[in-house]
FIDODO-85739 format. One record per residue (C-alpha): x, y, z; residue in one letter; residue number from 1. Coordinates in pm, whole numbers. Example, Ala and Ser with C-alpha at 12.3 -4.5 7.8 and 13.67 -1.06 7.14 Angstrom:
BEGIN
<u->1230; v->-450; w->780; type->a; seq->1>
<u->1367; v->-106; w->714; type->s; seq->2>
//
This chain:
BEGIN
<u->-1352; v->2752; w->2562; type->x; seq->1>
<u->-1175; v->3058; w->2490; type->x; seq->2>
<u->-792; v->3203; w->2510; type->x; seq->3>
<u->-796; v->3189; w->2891; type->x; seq->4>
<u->-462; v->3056; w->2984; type->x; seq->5>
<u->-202; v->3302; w->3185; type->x; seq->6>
<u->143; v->3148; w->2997; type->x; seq->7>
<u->478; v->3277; w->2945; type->x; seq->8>
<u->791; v->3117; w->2733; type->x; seq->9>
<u->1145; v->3100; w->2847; type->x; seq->10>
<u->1450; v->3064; w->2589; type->x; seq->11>
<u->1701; v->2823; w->2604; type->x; seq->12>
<u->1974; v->2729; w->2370; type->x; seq->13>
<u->1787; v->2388; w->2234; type->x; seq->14>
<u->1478; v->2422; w->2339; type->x; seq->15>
<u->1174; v->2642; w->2455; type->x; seq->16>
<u->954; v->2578; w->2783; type->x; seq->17>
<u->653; v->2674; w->2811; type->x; seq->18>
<u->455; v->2742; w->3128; type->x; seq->19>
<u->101; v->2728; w->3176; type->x; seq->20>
<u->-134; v->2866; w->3507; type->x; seq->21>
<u->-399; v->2555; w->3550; type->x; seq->22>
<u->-560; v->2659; w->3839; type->x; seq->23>
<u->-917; v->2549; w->3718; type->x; seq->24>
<u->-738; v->2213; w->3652; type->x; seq->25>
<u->-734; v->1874; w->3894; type->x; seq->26>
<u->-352; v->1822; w->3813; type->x; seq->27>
<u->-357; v->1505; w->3992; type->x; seq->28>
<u->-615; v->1342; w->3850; type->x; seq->29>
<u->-530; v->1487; w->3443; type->x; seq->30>
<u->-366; v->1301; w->3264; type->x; seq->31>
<u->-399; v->1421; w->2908; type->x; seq->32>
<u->-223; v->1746; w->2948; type->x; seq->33>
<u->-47; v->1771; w->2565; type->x; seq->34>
<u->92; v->2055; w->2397; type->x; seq->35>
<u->42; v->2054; w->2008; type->x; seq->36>
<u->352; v->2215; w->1866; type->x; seq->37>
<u->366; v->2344; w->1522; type->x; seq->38>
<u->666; v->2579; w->1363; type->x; seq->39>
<u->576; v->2881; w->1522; type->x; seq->40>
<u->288; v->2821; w->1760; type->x; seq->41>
<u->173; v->2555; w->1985; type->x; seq->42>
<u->-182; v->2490; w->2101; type->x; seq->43>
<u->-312; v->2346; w->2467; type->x; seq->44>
<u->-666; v->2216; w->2503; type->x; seq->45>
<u->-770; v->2100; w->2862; type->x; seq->46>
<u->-1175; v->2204; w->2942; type->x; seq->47>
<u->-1194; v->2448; w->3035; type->x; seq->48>
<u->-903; v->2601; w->2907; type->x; seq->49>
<u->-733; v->2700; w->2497; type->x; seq->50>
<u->-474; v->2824; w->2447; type->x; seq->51>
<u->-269; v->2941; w->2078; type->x; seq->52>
<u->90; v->2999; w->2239; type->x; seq->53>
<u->320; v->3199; w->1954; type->x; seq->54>
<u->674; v->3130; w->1964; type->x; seq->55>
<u->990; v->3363; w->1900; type->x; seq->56>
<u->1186; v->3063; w->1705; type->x; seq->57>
<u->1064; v->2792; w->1490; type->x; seq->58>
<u->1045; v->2476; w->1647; type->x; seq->59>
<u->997; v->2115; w->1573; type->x; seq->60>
<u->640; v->2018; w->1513; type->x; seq->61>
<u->454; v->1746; w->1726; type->x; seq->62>
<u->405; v->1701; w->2077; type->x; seq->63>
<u->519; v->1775; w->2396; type->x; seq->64>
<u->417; v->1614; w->2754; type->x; seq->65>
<u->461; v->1746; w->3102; type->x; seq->66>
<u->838; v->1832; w->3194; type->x; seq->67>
<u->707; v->1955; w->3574; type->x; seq->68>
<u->390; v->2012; w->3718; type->x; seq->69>
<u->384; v->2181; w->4034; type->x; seq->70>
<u->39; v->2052; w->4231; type->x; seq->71>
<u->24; v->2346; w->4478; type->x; seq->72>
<u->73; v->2640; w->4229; type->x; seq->73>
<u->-174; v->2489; w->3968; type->x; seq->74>
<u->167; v->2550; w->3702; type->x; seq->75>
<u->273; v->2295; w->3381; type->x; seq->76>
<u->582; v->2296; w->3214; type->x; seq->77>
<u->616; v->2163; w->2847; type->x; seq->78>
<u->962; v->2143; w->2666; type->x; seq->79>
<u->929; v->2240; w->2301; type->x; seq->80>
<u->1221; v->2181; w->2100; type->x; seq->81>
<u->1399; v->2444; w->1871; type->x; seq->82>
<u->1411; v->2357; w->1527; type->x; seq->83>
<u->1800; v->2452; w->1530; type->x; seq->84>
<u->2040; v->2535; w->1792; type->x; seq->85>
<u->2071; v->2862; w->1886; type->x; seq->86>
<u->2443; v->2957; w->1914; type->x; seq->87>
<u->2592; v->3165; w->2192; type->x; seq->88>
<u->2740; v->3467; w->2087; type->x; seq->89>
<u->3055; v->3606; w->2241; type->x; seq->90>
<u->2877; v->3805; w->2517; type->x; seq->91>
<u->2677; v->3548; w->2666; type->x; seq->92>
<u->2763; v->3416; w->2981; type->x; seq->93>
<u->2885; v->2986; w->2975; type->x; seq->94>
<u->2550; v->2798; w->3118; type->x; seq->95>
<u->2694; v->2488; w->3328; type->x; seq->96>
<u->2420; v->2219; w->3352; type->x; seq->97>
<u->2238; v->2065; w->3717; type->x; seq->98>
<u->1969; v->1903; w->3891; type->x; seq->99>
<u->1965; v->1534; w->3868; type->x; seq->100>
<u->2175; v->1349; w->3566; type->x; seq->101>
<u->2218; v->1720; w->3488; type->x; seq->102>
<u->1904; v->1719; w->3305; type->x; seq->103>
<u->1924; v->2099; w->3308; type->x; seq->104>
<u->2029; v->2413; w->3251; type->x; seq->105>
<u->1969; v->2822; w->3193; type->x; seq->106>
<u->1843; v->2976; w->3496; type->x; seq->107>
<u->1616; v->2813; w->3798; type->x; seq->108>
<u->1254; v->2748; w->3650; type->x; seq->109>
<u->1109; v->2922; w->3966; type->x; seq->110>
<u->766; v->2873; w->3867; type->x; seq->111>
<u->614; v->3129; w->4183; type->x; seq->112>
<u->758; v->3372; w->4380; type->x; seq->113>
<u->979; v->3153; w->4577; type->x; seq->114>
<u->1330; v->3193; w->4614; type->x; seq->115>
<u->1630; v->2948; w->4708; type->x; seq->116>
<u->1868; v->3066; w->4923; type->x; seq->117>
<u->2181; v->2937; w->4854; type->x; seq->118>
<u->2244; v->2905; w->4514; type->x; seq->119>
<u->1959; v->3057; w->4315; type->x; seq->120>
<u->2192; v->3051; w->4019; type->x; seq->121>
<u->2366; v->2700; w->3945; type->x; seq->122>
<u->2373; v->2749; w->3568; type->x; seq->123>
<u->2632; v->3019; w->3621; type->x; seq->124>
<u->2870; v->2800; w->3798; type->x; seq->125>
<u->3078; v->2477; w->3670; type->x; seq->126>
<u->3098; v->2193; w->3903; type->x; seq->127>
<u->3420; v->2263; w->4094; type->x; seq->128>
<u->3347; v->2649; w->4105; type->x; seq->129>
<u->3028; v->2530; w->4330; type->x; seq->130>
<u->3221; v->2279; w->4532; type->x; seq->131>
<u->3466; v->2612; w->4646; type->x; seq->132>
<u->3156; v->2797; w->4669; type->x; seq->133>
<u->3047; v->2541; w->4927; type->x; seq->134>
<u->3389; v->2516; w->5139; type->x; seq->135>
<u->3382; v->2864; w->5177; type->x; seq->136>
<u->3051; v->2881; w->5313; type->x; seq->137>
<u->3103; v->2625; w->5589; type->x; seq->138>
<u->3433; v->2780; w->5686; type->x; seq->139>
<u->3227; v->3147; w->5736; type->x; seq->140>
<u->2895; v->2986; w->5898; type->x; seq->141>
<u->3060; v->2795; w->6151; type->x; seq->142>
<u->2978; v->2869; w->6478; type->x; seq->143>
<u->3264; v->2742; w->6740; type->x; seq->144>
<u->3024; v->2856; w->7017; type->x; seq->145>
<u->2732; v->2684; w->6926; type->x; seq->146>
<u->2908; v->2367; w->6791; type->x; seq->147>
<u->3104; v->2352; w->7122; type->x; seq->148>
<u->2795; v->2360; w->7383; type->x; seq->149>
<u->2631; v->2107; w->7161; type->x; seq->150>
<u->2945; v->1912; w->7210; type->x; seq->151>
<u->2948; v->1960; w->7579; type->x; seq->152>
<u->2581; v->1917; w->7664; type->x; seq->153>
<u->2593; v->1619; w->7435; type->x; seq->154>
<u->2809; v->1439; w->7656; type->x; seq->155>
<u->2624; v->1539; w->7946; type->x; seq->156>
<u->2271; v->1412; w->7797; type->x; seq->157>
<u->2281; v->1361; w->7433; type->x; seq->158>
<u->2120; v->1682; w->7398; type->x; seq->159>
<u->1780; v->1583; w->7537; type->x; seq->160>
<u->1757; v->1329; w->7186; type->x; seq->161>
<u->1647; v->969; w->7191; type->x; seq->162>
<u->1872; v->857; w->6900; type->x; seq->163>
<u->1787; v->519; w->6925; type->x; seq->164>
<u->1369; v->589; w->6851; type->x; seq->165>
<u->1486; v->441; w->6524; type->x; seq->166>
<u->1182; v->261; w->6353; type->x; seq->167>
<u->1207; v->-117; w->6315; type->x; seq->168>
<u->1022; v->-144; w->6029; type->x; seq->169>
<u->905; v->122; w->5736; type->x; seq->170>
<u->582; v->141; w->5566; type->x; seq->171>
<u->470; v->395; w->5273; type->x; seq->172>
<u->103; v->558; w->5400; type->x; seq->173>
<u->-197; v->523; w->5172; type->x; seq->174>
<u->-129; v->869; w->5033; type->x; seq->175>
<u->264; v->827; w->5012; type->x; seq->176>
<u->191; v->576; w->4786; type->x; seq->177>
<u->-86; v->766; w->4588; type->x; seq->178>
<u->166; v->1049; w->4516; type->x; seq->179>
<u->435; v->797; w->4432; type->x; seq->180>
<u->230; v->682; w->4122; type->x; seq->181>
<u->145; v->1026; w->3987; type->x; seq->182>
<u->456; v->1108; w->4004; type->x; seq->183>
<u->596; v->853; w->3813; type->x; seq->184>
<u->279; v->867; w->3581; type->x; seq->185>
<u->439; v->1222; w->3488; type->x; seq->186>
<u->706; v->1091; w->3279; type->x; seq->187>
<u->503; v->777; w->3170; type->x; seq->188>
<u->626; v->856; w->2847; type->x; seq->189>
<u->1044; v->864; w->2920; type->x; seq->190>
<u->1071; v->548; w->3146; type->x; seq->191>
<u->1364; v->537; w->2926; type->x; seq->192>
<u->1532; v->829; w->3048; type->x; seq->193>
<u->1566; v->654; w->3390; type->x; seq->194>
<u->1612; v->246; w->3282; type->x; seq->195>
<u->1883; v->323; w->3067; type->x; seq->196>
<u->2097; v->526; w->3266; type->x; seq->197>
<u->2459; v->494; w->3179; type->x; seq->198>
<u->2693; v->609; w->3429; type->x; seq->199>
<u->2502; v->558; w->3759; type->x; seq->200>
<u->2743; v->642; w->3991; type->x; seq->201>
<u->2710; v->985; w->4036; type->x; seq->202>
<u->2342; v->963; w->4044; type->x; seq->203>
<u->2352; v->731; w->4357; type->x; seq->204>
<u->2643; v->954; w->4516; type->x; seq->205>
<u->2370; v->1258; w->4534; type->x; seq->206>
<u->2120; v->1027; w->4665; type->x; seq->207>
<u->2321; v->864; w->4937; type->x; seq->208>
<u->2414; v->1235; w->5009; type->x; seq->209>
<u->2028; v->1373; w->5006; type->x; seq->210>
<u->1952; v->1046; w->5251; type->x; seq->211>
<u->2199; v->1156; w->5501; type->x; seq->212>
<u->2034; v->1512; w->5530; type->x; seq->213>
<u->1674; v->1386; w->5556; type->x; seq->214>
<u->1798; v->1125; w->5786; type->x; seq->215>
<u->1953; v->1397; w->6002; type->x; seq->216>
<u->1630; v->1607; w->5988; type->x; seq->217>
<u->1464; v->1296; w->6131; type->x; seq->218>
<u->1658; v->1248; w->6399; type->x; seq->219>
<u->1657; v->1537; w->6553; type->x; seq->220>
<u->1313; v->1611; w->6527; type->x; seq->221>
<u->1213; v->1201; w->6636; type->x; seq->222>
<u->1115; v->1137; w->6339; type->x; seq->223>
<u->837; v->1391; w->6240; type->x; seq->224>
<u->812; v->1601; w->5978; type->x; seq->225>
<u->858; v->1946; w->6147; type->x; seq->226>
<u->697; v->2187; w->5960; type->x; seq->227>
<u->907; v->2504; w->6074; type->x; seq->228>
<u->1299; v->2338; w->5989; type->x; seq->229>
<u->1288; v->2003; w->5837; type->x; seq->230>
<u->1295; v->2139; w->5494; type->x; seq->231>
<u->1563; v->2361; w->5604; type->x; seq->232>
<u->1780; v->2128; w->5749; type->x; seq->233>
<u->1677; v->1848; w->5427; type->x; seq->234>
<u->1822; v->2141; w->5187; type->x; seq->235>
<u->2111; v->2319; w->5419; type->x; seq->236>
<u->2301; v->1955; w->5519; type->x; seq->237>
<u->2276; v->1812; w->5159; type->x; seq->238>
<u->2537; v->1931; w->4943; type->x; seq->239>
<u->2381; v->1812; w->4614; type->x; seq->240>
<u->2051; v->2035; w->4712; type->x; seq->241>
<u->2203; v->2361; w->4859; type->x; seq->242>
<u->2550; v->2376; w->4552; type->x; seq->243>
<u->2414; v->2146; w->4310; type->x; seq->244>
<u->2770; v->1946; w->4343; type->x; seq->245>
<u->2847; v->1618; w->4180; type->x; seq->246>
<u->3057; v->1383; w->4435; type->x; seq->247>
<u->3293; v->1142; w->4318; type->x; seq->248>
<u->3336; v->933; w->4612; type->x; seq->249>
<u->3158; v->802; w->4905; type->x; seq->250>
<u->3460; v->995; w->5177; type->x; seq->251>
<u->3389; v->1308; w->5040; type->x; seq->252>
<u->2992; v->1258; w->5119; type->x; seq->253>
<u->3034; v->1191; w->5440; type->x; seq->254>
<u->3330; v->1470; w->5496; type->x; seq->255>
<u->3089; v->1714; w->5337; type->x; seq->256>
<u->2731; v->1586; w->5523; type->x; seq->257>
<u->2937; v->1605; w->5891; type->x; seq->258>
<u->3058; v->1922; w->5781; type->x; seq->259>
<u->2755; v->2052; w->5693; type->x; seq->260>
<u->2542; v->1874; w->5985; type->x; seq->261>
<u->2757; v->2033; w->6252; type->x; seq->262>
<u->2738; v->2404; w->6081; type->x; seq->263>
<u->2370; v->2418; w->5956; type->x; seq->264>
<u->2111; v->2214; w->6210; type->x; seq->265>
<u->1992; v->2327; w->6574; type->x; seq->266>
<u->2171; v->2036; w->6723; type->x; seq->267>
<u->2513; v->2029; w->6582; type->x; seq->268>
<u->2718; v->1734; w->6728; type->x; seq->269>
<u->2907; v->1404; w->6509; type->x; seq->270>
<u->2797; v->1135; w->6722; type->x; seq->271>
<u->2440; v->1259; w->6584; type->x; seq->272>
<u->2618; v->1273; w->6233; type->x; seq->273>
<u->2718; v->862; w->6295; type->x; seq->274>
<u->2430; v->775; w->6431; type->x; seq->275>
<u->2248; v->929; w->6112; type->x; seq->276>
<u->2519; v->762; w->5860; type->x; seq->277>
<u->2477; v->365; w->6010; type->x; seq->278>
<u->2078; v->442; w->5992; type->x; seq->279>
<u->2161; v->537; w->5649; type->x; seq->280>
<u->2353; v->228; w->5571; type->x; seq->281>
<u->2103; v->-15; w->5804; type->x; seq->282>
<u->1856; v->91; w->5548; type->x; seq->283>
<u->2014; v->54; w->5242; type->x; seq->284>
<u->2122; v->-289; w->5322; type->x; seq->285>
<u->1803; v->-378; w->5434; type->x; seq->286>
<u->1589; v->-661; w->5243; type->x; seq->287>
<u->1334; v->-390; w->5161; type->x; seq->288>
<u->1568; v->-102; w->5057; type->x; seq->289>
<u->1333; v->28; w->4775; type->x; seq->290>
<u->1070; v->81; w->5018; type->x; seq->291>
<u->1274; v->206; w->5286; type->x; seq->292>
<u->1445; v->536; w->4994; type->x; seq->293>
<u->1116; v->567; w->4866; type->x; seq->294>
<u->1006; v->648; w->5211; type->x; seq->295>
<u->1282; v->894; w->5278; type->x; seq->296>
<u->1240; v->1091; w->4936; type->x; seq->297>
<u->846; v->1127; w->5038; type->x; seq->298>
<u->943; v->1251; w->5343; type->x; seq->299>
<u->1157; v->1520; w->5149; type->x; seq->300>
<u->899; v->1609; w->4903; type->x; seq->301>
<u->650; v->1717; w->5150; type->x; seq->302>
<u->884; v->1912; w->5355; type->x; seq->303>
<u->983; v->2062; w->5054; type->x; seq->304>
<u->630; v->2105; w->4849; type->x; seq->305>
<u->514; v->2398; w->5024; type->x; seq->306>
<u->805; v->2610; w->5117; type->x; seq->307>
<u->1048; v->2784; w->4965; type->x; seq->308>
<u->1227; v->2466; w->4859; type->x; seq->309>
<u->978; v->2327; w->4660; type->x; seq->310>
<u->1221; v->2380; w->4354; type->x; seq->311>
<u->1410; v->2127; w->4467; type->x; seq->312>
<u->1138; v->1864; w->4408; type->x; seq->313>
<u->1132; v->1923; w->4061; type->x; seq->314>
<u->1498; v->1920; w->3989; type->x; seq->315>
<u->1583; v->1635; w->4179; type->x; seq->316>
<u->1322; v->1457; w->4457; type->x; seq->317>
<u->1087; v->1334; w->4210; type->x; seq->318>
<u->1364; v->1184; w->3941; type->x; seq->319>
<u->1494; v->1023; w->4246; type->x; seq->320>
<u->1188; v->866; w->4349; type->x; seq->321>
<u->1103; v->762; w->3985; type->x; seq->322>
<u->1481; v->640; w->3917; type->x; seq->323>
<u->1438; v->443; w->4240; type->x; seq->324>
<u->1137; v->256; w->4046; type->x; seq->325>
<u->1258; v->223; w->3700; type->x; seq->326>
<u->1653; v->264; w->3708; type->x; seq->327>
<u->1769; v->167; w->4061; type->x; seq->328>
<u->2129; v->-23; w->4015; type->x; seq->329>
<u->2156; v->-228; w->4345; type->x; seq->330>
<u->2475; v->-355; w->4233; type->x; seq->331>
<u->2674; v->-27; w->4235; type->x; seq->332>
<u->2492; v->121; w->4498; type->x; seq->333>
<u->2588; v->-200; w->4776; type->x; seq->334>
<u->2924; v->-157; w->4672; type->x; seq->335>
<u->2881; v->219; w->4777; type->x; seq->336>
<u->2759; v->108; w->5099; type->x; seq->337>
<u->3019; v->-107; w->5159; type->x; seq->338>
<u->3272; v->178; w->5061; type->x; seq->339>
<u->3077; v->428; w->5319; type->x; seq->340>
<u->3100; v->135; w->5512; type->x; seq->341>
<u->3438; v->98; w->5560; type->x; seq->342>
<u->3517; v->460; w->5552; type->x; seq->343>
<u->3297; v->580; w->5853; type->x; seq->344>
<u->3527; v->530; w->6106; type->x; seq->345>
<u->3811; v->756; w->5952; type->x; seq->346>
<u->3603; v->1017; w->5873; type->x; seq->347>
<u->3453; v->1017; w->6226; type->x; seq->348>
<u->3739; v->1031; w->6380; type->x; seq->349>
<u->3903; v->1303; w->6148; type->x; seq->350>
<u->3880; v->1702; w->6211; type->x; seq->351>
<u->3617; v->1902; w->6063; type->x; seq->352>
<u->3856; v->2150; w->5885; type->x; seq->353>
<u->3744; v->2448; w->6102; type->x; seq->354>
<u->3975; v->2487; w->6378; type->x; seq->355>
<u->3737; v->2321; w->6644; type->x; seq->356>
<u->3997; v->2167; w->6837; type->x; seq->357>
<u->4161; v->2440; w->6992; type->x; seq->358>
<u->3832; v->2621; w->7050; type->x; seq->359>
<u->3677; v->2317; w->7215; type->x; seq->360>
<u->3980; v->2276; w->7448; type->x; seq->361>
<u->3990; v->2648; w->7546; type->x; seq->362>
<u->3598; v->2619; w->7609; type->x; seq->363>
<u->3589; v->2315; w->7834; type->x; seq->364>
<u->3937; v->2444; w->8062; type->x; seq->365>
<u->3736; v->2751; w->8055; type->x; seq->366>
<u->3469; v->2593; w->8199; type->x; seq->367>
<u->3593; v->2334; w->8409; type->x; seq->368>
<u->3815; v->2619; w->8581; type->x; seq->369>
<u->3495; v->2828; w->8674; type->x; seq->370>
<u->3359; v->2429; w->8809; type->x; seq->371>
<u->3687; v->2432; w->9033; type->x; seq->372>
<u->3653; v->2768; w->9150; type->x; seq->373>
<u->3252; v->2767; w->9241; type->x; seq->374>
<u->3349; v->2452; w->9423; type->x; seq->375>
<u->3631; v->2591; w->9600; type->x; seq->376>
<u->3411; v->2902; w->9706; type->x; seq->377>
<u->3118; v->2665; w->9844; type->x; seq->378>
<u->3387; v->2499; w->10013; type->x; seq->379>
<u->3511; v->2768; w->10221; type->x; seq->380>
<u->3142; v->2921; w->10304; type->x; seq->381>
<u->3053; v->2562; w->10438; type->x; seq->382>
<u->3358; v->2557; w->10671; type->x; seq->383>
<u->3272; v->2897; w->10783; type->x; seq->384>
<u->2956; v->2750; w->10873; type->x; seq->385>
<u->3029; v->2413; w->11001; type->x; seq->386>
<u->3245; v->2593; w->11268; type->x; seq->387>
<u->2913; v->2783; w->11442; type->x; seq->388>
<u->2738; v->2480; w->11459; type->x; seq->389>
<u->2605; v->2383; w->11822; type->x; seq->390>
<u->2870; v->2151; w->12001; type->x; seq->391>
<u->2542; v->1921; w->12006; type->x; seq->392>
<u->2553; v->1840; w->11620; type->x; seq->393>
<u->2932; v->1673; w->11680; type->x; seq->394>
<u->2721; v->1356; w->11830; type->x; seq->395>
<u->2491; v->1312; w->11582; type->x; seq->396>
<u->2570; v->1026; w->11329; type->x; seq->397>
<u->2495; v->1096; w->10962; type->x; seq->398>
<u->2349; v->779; w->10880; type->x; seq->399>
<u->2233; v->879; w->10468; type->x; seq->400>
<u->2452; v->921; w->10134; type->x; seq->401>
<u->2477; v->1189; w->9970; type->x; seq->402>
<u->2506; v->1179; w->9624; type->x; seq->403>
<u->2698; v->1382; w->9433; type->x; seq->404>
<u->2571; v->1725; w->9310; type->x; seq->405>
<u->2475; v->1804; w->8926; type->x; seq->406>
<u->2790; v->1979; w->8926; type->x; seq->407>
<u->3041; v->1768; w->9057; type->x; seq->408>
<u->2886; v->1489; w->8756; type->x; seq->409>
<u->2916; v->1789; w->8469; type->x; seq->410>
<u->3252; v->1843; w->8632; type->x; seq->411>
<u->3377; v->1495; w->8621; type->x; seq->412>
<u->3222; v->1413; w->8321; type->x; seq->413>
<u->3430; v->1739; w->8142; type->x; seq->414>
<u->3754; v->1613; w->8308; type->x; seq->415>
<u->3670; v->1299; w->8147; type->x; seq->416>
<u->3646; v->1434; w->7784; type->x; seq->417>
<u->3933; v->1308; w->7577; type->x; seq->418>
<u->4023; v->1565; w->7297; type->x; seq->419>
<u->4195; v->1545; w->6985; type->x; seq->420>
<u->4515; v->1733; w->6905; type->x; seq->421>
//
């Protein structure tokens, strides 16, 4: 075995990761990847791979096990802690932390050449800083035109969606459940960092919030994992994945997920967003409730694991799915639910914040006067023609009924529409 591992080091104020390429390495299948950390070096033996790894700053000796290890790039991460703090000096920019239980900070650990979209730079913003970050957004991305033809053509026919091709029952696969052990076999090591989890609450906010965005994905795309958007839609509609934001209460969720569901998603409509929130809560309160968030975080991680997302498994999918294991409280979380709960129909029923009132009221008299004028015009061009008839069509006795025309139902069902404000 020689010095054949590509590596490279990134500073942080306690501590030092280290990355190492494995590509000759079956990641799923090692488990005794260990660093060997001395005061200036650290050593990594694997067949067929050494590896002496010199370090800028002296460092605690011992060992250090897998922080992340990213399957498809072939990439570990070790965190090697400094043997004293290093101290900020005046010119440094503040680092805020993320991810979940804010478990870090200094910049994204983009371990390939992907990029996130949103917010590829969390560490430089504190927690309400991201949540203005956020409003803004929504308020420029909105799209009145879009949002208020989805309204219309929902009414008409739900958008072409089957919203009740709900499952009855949920099931992890064979290989769900595979990659649900090596994942929490990662952190073998720090079941502790999960089981004794002080202030839950926050932790279960950002889940509840990440459910409602892969639920929505779901939905819309009856329940397949669609290759092309799902991980879009999974990182756009969740707050906690596209600003890193920390909720403190189950009303803003769900003001922030219909928000973001009727800005972000092809279909763009709140009934979807309801339907999505009681399938949320259904499953939840369900008797097998583990199994049924275990199922939705596997469906995130592999919409996420090969796209540009795939971040976003390492900073927060796979704690969730191991907290969900070893740390789950059931006890806060049902009183969550009963919270969202309780709230739904309020938040339904309020505005979205963006002015969509007035625009959907100007659209549908818009359209409904265009209805009354193409009907007015056919009505005149049929009298004109009734009147050349042959005197012989006055006997004849219309003995069928007609049913009304596609327009005259989109008409009636527009005049129908009862509107807010």
């Amino acid at each position: 075995m020689g010095d054949s591992v590509n590596f490279r080091t990134i500073l942080e104020s306690k501590h030092i990761l280290v990355v190492l390429d494995l590509p000759e390495l079956d990641l799923e299948h090692e488990s005794n990847l260990v660093l060997n950390i001395f005061p200036t070096e650290c050593t990594f033996t694997a067949a067929p791979y050494h590896a002496r790894i010199p370090l800028s700053h002296l460092v605690h000796p011992g060992k250090a096990y897998p922080e992340n290890i990213d399957y498809e790039k072939s990439a570990v991460t070790f965190r090697v802690p400094l043997d004293c703090e290093i101290k900020p000096t005046n010119t440094e920019t503040p680092s805020y932390p993320y991810g979940f239980g804010r478990l870090h900070n200094g910049p994204l650990l983009l371990e390939t050449s992907q990029e996130l979209k949103v917010l590829p730079d969390p560490c430089t913003y504190n927690f309400p800083q991201r949540w203005e970050l956020k409003e803004v957004a929504e308020k420029h991305d909105f799209n009145g035109e879009h949002y208020g033809m989805d309204y219309i053509q929902f009414t008409i026919d739900k958008l072409g969606l089957n919203l009740d091709n709900i499952p009855a029952s949920f099931k992890l696969s064979e290989d769900q459940s595979y990659r649900i052990r090596v994942i929490l076999d990662e952190k073998v090591r720090q079941k502790e960092a999960y089981s004794c989890i002080e202030d839950h609450q926050p932790l279960l906010l950002g889940l509840i919030d990440i459910l409602l965005a892969i639920g929505y994905d779901q939905l819309t795309n009856n329940n397949e994992l669609n290759e092309a958007n799902s991980h879009i839609n999974i990182h756009r509609i969740s707050a906690t994945l596209a600003y890193f934001v920390e909720f403190d209460c189950v009303e803003q969720i769900l003001r922030s997920f219909y928000r973001r569901s009727c800005t972000y998603p092809y279909y763009r409509n709140k009934e979807i967003s309801l339907v999505c929130a009681q399938h949320v809560i259904n499953g939840i309160t369900s008797v097998d409730r583990r199994t049924w968030i275990q199922l939705q975080l596997m469906l995130a991680y592999e919409a996420f694991k090969t796209t540009d997302c795939a971040v976003l498994n390492h900073f927060f999918i796979k704690d969730y799915i191991r907290y969900v294991e070893l740390g789950l409280n059931e006890e806060i979380l049902m009183l969550l639910i009963n919270d969202m709960q309780k709230a739904l129909p309020d938040v339904h029923q309020a505005v979205l914040g963006f002015g969509e009132e007035k625009m959907l009221q100007k659209l549908l008299m818009d359209i409904i006067t265009q209805e009354e004028s193409d009907s007015t015009d056919s009505d005149d061009y049929e009298s004109s023609e009734d009147e050349c008839d042959d005197s012989n069509s006055d006997n004849e006795s219309v003995t069928t009924n007609e049913e009304p025309s596609a327009n005259e139902n989109v008409l009636e069902k527009l005049m129908n529409l009862k509107l807010s404000g």
